[in-house]
PAMAR-124302 format. One record per residue: z, y, x of N, C-alpha, C, O in turn; residue number from 1. Coordinates in steps of 0.02 Angstrom, whole numbers. Layout:
// PAMAR-124302
+--------+--------+--------+--------+--------+--------+--------+--------+--------+--------+--------+--------+-----+
:    npz :    npy :    npx :   capz :   capy :   capx :    cpz :    cpy :    cpx :    opz :    opy :    opx : num :
+--------+--------+--------+--------+--------+--------+--------+--------+--------+--------+--------+--------+-----+
:      Z :      Y :      X :      Z :      Y :      X :      Z :      Y :      X :      Z :      Y :      X : NUM :
...
+--------+--------+--------+--------+--------+--------+--------+--------+--------+--------+--------+--------+-----+
***
This chain:
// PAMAR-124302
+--------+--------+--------+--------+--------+--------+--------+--------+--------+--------+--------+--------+-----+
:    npz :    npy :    npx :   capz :   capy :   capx :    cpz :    cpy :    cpx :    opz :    opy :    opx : num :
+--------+--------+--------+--------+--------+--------+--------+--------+--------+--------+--------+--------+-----+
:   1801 :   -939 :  -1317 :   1741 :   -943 :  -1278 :   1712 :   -872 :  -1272 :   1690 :   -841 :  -1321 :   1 :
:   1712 :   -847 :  -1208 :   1677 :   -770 :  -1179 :   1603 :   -805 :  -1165 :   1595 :   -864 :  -1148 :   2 :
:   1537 :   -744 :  -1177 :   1481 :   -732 :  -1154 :   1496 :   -673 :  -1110 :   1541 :   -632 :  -1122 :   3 :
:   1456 :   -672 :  -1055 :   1435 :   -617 :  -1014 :   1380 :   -617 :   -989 :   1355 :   -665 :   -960 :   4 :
:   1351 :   -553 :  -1000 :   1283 :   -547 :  -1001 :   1269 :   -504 :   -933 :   1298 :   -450 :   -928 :   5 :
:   1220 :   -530 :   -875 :   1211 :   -478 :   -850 :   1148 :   -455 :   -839 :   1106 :   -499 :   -843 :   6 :
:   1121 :   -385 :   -823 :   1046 :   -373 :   -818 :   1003 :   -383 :   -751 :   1011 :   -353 :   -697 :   7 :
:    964 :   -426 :   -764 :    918 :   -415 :   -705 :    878 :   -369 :   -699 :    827 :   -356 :   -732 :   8 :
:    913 :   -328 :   -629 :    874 :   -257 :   -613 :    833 :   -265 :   -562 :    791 :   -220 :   -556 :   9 :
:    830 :   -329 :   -507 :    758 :   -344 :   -469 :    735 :   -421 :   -461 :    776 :   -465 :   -449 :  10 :
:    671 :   -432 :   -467 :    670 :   -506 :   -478 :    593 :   -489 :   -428 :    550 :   -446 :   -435 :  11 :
:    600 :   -546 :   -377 :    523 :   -554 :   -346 :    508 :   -626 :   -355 :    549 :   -671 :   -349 :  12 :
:    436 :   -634 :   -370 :    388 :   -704 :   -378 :    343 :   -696 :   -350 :    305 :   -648 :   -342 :  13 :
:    350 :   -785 :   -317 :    273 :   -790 :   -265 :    226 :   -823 :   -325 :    237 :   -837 :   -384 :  14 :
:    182 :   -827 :   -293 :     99 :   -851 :   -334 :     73 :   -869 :   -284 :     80 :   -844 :   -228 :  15 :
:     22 :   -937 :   -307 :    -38 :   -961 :   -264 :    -78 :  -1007 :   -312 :    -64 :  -1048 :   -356 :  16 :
:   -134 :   -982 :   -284 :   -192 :  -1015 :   -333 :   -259 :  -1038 :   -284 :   -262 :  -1007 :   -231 :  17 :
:   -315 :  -1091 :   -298 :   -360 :  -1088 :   -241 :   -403 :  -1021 :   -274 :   -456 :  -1023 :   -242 :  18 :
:   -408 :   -967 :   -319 :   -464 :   -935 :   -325 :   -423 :   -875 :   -358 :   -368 :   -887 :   -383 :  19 :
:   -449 :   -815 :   -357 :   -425 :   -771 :   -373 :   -406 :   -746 :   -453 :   -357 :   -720 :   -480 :  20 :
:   -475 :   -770 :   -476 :   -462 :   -770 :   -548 :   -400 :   -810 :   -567 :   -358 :   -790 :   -607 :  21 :
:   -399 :   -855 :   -543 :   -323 :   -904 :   -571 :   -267 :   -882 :   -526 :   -216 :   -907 :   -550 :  22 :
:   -254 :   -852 :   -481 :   -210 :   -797 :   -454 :   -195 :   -741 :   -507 :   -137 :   -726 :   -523 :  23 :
:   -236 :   -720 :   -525 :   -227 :   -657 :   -584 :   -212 :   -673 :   -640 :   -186 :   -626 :   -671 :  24 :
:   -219 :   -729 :   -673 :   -209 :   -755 :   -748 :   -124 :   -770 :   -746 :    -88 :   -756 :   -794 :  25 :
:    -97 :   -800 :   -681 :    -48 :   -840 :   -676 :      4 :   -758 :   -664 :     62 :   -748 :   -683 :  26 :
:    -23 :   -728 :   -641 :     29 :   -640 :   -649 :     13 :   -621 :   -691 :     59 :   -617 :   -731 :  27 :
:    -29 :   -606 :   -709 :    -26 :   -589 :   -795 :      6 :   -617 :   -834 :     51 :   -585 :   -860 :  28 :
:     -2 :   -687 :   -853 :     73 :   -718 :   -891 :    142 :   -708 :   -870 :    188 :   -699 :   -911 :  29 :
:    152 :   -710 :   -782 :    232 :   -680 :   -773 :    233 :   -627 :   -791 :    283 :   -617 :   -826 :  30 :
:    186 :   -564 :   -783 :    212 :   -502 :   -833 :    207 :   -487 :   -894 :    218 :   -431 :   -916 :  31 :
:    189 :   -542 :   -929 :    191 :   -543 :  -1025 :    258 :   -566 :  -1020 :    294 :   -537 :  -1061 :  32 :
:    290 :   -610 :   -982 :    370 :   -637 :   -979 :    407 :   -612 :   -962 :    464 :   -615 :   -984 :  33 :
:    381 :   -570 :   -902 :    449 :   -520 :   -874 :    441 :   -451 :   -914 :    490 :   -414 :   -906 :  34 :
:    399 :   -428 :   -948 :    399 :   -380 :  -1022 :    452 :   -381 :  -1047 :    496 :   -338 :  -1046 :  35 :
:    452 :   -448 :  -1080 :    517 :   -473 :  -1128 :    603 :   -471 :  -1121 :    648 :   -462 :  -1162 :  36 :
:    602 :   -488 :  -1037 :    669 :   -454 :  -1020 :    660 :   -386 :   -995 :    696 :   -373 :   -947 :  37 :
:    629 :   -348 :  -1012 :    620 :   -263 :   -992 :    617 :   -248 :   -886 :    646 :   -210 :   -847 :  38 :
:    562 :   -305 :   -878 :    546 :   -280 :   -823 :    471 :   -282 :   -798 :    427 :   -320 :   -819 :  39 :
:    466 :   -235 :   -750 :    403 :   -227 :   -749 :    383 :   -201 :   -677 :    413 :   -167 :   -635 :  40 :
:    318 :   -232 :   -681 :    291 :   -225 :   -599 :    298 :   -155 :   -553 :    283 :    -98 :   -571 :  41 :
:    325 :   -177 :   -490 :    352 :   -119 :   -444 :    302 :   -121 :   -390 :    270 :    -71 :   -373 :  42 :
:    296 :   -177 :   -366 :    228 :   -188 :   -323 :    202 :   -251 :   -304 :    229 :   -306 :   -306 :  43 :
:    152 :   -236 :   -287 :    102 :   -329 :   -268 :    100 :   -337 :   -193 :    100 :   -283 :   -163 :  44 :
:     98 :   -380 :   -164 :     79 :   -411 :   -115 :     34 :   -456 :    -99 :     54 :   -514 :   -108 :  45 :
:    -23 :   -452 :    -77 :    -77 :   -523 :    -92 :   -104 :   -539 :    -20 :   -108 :   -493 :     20 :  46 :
:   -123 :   -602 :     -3 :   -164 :   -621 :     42 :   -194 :   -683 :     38 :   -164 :   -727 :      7 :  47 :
:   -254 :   -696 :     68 :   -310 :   -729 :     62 :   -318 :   -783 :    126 :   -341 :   -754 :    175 :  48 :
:   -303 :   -859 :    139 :   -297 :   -875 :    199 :   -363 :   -942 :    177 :   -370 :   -976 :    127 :  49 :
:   -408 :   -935 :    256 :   -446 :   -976 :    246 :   -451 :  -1054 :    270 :   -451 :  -1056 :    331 :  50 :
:   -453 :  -1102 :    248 :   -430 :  -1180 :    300 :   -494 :  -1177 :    324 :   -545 :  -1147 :    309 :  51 :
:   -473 :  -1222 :    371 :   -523 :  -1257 :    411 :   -585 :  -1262 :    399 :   -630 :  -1234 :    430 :  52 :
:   -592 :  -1318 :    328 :   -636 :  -1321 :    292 :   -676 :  -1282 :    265 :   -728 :  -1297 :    236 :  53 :
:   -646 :  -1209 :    275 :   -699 :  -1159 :    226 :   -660 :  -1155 :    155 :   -696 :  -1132 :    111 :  54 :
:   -600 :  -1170 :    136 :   -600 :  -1156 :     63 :   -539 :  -1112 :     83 :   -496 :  -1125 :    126 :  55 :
:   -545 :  -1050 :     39 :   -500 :  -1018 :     21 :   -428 :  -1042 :     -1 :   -415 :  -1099 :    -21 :  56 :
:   -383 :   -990 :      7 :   -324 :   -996 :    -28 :   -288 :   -939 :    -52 :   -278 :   -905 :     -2 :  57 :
:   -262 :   -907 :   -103 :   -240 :   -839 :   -133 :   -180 :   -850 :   -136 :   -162 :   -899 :   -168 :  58 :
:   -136 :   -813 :   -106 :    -50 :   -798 :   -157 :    -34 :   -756 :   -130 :    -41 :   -745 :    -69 :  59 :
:     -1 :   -715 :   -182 :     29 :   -669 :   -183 :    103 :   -639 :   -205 :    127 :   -682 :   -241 :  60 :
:    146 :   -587 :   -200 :    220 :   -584 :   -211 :    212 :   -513 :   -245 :    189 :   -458 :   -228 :  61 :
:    236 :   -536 :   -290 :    259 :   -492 :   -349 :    325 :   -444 :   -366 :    361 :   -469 :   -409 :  62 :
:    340 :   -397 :   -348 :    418 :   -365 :   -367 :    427 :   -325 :   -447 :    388 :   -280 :   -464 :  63 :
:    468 :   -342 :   -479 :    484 :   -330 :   -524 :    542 :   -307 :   -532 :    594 :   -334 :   -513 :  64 :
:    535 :   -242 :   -568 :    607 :   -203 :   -583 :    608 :   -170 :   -637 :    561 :   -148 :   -669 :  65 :
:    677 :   -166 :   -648 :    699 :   -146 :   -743 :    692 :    -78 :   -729 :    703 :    -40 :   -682 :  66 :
:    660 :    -76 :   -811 :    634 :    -15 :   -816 :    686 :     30 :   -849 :    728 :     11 :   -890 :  67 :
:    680 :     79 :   -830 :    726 :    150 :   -822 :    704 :    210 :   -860 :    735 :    263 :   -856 :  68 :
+--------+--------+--------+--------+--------+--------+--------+--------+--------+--------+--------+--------+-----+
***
C-alpha cells in the first residue's frame, strides 16, 4: 500500500452570509483552517446585493495560496 501526498498550492472559497459581521467570522475560521495546511490569503473579493425587500445580502471569494 503507497500514500501520495500532494500540496495544495491554490485553493479559492465562496462565502455568503445575510450580514457582514457573519461574513467575516465565517473567513476568519476558513483562515484558522487554511493556516493549518500552510495557506494563506492572496486576495478577497466581496459584494453586497440588495433584494427587493430591502434586506441585504454579503458574499464574498476568497483566494488562497501556499506560502513560499
Amino acid at each position: 500500500m503507497s500514500f501520495q501526498l500532494d500540496l495544495i498550492k491554490d485553493k479559492i472559497e465562496f462565502f455568503e452570509a445575510p450580514s457582514i459581521k457573519e461574513l467575516e467570522k465565517k473567513i476568519n475560521e476558513q483562515i484558522t483552517h487554511n493556516n493549518a495546511i500552510l495557506l494563506t490569503v492572496h486576495s478577497v473579493s466581496h459584494q453586497m446585493h440588495v433584494t427587493e425587500e430591502g434586506n441585504r445580502f454579503y458574499s464574498a471569494v476568497v483566494h488562497f495560496k501556499a506560502q513560499t
